[in-house]
C-alpha positions in Angstrom: -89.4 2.3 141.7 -93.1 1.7 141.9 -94.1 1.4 145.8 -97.2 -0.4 144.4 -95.2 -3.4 142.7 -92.7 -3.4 146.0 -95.6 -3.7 148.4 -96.7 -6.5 146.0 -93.5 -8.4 146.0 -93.4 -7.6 150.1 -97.1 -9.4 150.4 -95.4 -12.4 148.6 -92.5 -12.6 150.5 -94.3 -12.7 153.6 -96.6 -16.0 152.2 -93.3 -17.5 151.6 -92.2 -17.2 155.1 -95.5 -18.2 156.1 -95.8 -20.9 154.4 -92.2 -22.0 155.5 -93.5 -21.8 159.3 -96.4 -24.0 158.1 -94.0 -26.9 157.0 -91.3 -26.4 159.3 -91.6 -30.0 161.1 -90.0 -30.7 164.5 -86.5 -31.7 163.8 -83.8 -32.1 160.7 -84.7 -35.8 160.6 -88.1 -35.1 160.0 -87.5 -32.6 157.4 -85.0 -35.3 155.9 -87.8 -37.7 155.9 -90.7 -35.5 154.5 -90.7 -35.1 150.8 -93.7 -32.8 150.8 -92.3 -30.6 153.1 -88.8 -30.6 151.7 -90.6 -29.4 148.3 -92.9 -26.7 150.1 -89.8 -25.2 152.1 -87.2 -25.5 149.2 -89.7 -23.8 146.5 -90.4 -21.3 149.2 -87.0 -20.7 150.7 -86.1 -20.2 146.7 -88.9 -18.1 145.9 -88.7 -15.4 149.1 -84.7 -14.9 148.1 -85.6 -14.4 144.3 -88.1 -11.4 145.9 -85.3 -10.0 147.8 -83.2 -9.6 145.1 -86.2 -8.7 142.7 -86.7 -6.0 145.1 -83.0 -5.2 146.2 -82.3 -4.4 142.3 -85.5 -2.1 142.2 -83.7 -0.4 145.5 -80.6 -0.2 143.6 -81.8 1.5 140.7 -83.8 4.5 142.4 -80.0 4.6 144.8 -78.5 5.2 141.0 -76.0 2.1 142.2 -74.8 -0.2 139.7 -76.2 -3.3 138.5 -74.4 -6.5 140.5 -73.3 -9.4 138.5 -74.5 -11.9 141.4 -77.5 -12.4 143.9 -75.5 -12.0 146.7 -74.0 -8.9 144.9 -77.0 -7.4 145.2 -77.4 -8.0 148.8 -73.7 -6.6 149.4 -74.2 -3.6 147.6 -77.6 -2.7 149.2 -75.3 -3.3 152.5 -72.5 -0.6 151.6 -75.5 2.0 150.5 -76.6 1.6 154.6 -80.2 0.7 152.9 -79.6 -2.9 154.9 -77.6 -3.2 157.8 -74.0 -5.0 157.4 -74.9 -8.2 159.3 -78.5 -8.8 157.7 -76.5 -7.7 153.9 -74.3 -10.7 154.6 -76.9 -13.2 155.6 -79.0 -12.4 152.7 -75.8 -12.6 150.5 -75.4 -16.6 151.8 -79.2 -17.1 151.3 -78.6 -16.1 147.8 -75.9 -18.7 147.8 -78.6 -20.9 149.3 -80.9 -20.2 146.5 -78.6 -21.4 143.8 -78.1 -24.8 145.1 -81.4 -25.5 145.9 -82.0 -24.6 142.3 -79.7 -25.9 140.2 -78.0 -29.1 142.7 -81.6 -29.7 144.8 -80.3 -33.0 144.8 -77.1 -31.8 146.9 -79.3 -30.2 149.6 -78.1 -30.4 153.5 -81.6 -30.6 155.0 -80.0 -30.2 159.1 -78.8 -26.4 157.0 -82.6 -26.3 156.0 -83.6 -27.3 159.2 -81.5 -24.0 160.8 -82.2 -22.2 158.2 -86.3 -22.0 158.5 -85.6 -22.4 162.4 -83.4 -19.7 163.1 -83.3 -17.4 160.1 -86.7 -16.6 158.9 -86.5 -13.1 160.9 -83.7 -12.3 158.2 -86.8 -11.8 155.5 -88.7 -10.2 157.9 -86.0 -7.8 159.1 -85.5 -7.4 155.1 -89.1 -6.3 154.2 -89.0 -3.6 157.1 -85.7 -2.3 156.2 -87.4 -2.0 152.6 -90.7 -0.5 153.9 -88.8 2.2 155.9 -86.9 3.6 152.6 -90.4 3.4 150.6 -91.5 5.8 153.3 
């Protein structure tokens, strides 16, 4: 694993999140009414789990672990190596699941799960990236 190219994709995740806390508006039915920021925080809800996983496989790889045949897969697996803790595995596993609907049913999305998601789960990516930091160290 290049630390370079990891510290790259960590600087991106954080402007995801960032930008996430930029849109987040006051309240579900303001996100359900706000096309701009329901764009904004779906593209960048979408694009901070693809870095996890980006990242995650990288992990996997120097661990020697196999290759996970999911998103959430990868999240599990970095979970049973102890390089993420068990609860923040999970959580990153269902973001994954996340991920997918936003990209391929965007049209199905719950915006009130949005609305939890950027108000009470943001920390997840954070706790992610420092979890990752700590094993590049």
């Amino acid at each position: 694993m290049d630390p370079e190219i990891v510290k790259a994709k960590l600087e991106s995740l954080i402007r995801c999140v960032s930008r996430i806390e930029g849109r987040k508006p006051a309240s579900s039915d303001s996100l359900a009414g706000d096309l701009d920021a329901q764009d904004i925080i779906a593209l960048n809800l979408e694009r901070a789990v693809q870095l996890c996983v980006d990242i995650g496989s990288h992990l996997l790889l120097d661990y020697d672990l196999p290759s996970p045949d999911s998103m959430a897969g990868v999240f599990k697996a970095l979970g049973k190596a102890s390089v993420l803790d068990p609860g923040l595995a999970d959580r990153m596993a269902r973001a994954a699941g996340f991920r997918n609907i936003a990209v391929h049913q965007y049209e199905a999305i719950d915006w009130n799960i949005v609305f939890s998601i950027v108000s009470y789960r943001l920390d997840d990516f954070r706790a992610f990236a420092a979890a990752v930091m700590e094993k590049l160290r």
